[in-house]
C-alpha positions as CSV (number, residue, x, y, z in Angstrom):
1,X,-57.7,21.4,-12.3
2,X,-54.3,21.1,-11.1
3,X,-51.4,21.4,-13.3
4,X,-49.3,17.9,-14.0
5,X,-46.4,19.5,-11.7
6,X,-48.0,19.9,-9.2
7,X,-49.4,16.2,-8.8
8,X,-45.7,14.9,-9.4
9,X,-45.0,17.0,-7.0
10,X,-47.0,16.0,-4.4
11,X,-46.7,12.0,-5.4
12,X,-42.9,12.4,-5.0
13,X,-43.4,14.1,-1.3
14,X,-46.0,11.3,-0.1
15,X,-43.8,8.7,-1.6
16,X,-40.2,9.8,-0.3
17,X,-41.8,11.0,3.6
18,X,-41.8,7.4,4.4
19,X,-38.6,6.5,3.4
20,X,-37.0,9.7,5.0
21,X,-38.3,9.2,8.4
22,X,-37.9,5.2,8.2
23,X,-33.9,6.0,8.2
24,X,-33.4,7.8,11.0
25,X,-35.4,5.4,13.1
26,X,-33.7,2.7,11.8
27,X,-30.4,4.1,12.5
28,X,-31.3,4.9,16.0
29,X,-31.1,1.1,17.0
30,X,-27.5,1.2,15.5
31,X,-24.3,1.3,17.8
32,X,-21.5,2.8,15.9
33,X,-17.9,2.6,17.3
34,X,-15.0,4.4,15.3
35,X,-11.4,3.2,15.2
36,X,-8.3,5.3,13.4
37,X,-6.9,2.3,11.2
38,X,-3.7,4.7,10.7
39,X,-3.2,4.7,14.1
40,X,-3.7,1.6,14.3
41,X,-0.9,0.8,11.9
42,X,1.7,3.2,13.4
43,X,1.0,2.7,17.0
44,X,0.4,-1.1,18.0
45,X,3.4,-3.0,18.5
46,X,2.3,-5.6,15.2
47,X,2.0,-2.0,13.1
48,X,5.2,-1.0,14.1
49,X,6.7,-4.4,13.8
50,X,5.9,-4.8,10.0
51,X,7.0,-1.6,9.2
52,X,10.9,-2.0,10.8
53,X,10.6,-5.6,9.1
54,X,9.3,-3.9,5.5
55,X,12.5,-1.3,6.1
56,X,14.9,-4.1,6.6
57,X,13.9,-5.8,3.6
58,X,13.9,-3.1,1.3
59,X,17.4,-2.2,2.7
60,X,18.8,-5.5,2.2
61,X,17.2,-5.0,-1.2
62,X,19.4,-1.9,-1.8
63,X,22.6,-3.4,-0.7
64,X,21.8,-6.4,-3.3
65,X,21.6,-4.1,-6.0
66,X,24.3,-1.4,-4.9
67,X,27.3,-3.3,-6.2
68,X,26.1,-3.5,-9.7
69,X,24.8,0.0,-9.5
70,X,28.4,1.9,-8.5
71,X,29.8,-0.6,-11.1
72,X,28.1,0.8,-13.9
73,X,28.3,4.4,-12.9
74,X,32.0,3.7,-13.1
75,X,31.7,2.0,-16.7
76,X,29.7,5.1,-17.5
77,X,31.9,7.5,-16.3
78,X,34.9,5.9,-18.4
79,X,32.8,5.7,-21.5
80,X,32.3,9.4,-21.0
81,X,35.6,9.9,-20.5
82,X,36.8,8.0,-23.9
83,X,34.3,9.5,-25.8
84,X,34.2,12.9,-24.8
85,X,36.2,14.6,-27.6
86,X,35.1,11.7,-30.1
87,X,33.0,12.6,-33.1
88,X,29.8,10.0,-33.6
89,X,31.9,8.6,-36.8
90,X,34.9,8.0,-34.6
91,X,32.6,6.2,-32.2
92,X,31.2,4.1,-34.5
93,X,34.6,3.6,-36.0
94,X,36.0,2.0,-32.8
95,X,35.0,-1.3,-33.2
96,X,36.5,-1.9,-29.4
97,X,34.4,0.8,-28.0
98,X,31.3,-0.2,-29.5
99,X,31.5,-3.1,-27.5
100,X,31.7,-2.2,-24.5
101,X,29.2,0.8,-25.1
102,X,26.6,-2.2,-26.0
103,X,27.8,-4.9,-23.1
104,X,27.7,-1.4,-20.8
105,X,24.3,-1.1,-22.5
106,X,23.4,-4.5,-21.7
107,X,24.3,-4.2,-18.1
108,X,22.3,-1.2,-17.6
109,X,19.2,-2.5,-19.2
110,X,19.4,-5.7,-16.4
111,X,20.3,-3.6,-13.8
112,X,17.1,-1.6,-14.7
113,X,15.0,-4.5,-15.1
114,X,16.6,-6.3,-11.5
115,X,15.7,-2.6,-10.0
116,X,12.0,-3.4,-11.1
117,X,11.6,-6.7,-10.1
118,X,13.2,-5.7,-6.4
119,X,10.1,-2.8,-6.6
120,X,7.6,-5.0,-7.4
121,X,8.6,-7.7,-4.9
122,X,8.5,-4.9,-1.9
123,X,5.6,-4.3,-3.1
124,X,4.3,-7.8,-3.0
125,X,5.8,-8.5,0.4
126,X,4.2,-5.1,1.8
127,X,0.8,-6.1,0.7
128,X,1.1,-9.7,2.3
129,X,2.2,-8.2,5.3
130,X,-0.8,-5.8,6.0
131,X,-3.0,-8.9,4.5
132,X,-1.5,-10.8,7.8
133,X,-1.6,-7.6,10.4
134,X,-5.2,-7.4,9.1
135,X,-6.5,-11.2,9.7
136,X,-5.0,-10.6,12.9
137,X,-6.7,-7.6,13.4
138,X,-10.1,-9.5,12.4
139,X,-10.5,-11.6,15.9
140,X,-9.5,-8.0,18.0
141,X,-12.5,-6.2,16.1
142,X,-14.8,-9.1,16.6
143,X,-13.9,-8.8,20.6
144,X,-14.4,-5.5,20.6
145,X,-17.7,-5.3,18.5
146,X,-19.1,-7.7,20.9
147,X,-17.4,-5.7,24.4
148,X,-19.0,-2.6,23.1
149,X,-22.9,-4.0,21.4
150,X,-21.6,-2.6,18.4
151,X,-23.0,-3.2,15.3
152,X,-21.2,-1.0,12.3
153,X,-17.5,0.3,12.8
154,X,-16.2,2.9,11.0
155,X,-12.4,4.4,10.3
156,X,-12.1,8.0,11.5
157,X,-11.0,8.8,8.1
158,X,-14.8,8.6,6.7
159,X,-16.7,10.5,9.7
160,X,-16.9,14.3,9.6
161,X,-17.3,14.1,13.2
162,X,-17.9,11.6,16.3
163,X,-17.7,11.8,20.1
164,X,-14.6,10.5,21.9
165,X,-16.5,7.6,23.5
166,X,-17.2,5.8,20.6
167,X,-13.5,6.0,18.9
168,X,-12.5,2.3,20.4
169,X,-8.5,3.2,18.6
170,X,-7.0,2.7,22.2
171,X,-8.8,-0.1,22.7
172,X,-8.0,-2.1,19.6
173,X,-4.1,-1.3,19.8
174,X,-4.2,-2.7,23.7
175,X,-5.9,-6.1,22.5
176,X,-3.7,-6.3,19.3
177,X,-0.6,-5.7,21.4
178,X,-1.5,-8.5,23.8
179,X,-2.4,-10.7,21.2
180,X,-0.4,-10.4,18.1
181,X,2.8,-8.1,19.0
182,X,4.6,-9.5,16.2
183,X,3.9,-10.4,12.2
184,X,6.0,-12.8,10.3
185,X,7.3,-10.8,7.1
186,X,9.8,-12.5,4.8
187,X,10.3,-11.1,1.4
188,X,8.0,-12.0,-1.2
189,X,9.4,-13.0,-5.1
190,X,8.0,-12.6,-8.4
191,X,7.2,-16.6,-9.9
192,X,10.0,-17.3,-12.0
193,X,9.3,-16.1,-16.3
194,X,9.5,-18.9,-18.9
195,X,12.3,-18.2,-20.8
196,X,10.7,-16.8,-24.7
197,X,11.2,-19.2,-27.6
């Protein structure tokens, strides 16, 4: 008799043989082509184009926000000033100071929430950006999946190795530069909030 292991055993190799030597033939018919989509991105004229346009927009997001920012550090720095050799009862005392430590307060807190709002809407407008350089990056792959027979591509970041021939990079940068050298980028907003009742 033959112990219970054993015939598992043996099931499990005549069941899984098929399906390990049905792969490799299968994968023999597929034509693989590898492109570097960071390369991409940093090196076609569209790539390159987006990210000068991105820059620009976060800079003119900066300069919005750098008058109120150098006005509050100088409201700061004078409260500092006033208060330094204060005790907390004097503070609270000065009816005048408590003021403007609250509108300085109130400032602040609107700066910090325009700060995040200006974030979040470079954020917005980077990810509609790449959403366009990548629909236009759609019709180049398409061309070059049907120049080269290929049937799966693959981003150099996910293969441990591959031969030169198949990485079609170069390729896809010349046909994107001839086709799409530039990508409209405007700044993206947040939808207006309802005011709270």
């Amino acid at each position: 008799m033959f112990p219970v292991k054993s015939i598992f055993a043996a099931l499990a190799v005549a069941v899984a043989a098929p399906l390990t030597f049905a792969a490799p033939a299968y994968a023999q018919g597929t034509n693989v082509i590898v492109i570097d989509r960071t390369q991409i991105l940093t090196q076609s004229k569209a790539g390159q184009d987006v990210a000068t346009k991105i820059q620009g927009i976060e800079a003119a997001m900066q300069a919005e926000l750098q008058p109120t920012a150098v006005q509050l550090q100088t409201e700061g720095t004078a409260i500092e000033a006033k208060t330094a050799n204060m005790t907390p009862e004097a503070m609270r005392a000065d009816a005048a100071l408590v003021t403007e430590v609250e509108n300085y307060a109130r400032k602040a807190n609107e700066f910090n929430r325009n700060r995040q709002i200006a974030a979040q809407e470079l954020a917005l407008t980077e990810r509609k950006a790449l959403i366009d350089l990548n629909n236009a990056l759609v019709p180049v792959l398409r061309e070059v999946v049907t120049e080269t027979g290929a049937n799966v591509i693959l981003d150099r970041s996910s293969v441990i190795f591959t031969d030169p021939a198949t990485d079609m990079t170069a390729s896809v940068i010349s046909k994107l530069d001839a086709a799409t050298p530039t990508i409209a980028v405007t700044r993206q907003k947040l939808p207006a909030q309802q005011p709270q009742q």
